[in-house]
C-alpha positions in Angstrom: 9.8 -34.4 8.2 13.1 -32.4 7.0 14.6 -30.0 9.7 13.9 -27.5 7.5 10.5 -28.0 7.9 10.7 -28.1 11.6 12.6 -25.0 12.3 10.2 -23.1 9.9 7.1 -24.4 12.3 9.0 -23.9 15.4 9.0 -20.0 14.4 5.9 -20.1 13.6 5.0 -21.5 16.9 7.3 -19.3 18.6 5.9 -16.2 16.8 2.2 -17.1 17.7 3.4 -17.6 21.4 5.0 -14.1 21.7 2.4 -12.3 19.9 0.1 -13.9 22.4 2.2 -12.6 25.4 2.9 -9.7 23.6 -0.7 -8.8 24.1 -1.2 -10.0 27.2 1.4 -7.0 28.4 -0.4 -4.5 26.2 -2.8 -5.0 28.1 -1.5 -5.2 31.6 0.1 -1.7 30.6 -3.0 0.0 30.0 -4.1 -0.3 26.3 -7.7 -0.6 25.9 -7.9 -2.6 22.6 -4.6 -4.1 21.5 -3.9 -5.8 18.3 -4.9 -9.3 18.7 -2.6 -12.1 19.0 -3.9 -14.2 16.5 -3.5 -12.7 13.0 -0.5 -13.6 13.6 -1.8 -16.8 12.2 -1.7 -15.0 8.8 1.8 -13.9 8.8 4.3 -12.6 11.9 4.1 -9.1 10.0 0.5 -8.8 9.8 0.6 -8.8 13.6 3.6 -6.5 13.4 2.0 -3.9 11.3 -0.9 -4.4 13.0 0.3 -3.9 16.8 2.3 -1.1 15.8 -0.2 1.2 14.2 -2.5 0.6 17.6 -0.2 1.0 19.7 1.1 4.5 18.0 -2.5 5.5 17.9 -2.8 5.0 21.5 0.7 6.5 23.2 1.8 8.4 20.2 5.1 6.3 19.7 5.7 2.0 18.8 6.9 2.3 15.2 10.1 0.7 16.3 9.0 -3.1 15.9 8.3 -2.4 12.2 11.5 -1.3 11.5 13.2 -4.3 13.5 11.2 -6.6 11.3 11.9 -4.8 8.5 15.5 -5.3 8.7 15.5 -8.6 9.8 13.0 -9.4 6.4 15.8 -7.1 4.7 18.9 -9.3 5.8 16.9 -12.3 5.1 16.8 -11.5 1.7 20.2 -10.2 1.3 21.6 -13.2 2.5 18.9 -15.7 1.0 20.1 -14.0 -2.7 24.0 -14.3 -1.6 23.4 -17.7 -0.8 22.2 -18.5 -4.3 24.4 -15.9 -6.1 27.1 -18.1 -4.9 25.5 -21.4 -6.2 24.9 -20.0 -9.5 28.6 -20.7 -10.5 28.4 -24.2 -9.4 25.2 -24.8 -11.3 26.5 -23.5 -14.3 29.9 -25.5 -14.0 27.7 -29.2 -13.6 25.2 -28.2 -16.8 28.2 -27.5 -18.4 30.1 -30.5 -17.5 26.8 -32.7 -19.0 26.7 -30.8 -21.5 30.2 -32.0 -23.2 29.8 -35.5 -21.6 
């Protein structure tokens, strides 16, 4: 199995793991019926979303961890498209080069 692939499980692991803590202290703070842990199985921003809009309904304030994941799903991208932005001139320089061979 690449590294790749690992890291990408180990987040998912590690995401399913604090979402389940996440609740637990929820809970342990006094919210009656917090988001649960496990549609995080779906996707870390289903849980996000999710946790957010219960918690606001219940204390009036928690929009903050959507707009941390936001960003972070922001810079992801910005630097996922730089990455390849910067490839681009490479692949165009080796189709070129088999071109004219």
């Amino acid at each position: 199995m690449s590294s790749a692939r690992l890291l990408s499980i180990a987040f998912y692991a590690a995401s399913v793991t604090l979402a389940y803590f996440d609740r637990r202290r929820l809970l342990a703070d006094g919210f009656t019926r917090p988001f649960h842990w496990a549609w995080t199985f779906l996707s870390s921003g289903v849980y996000v979303i999710g946790r957010s809009i219960v918690v606001r309904n219940q204390a009036g304030r928690g929009l903050t961890p959507i707009w941390v994941w936001t960003g972070i799903v922001v810079l992801t991208t910005l630097v996922t498209f730089a990455k390849f932005a910067a490839l681009v001139p490479l692949f165009l320089t080796t189709i070129g080069s088999g071109i004219a061979a």
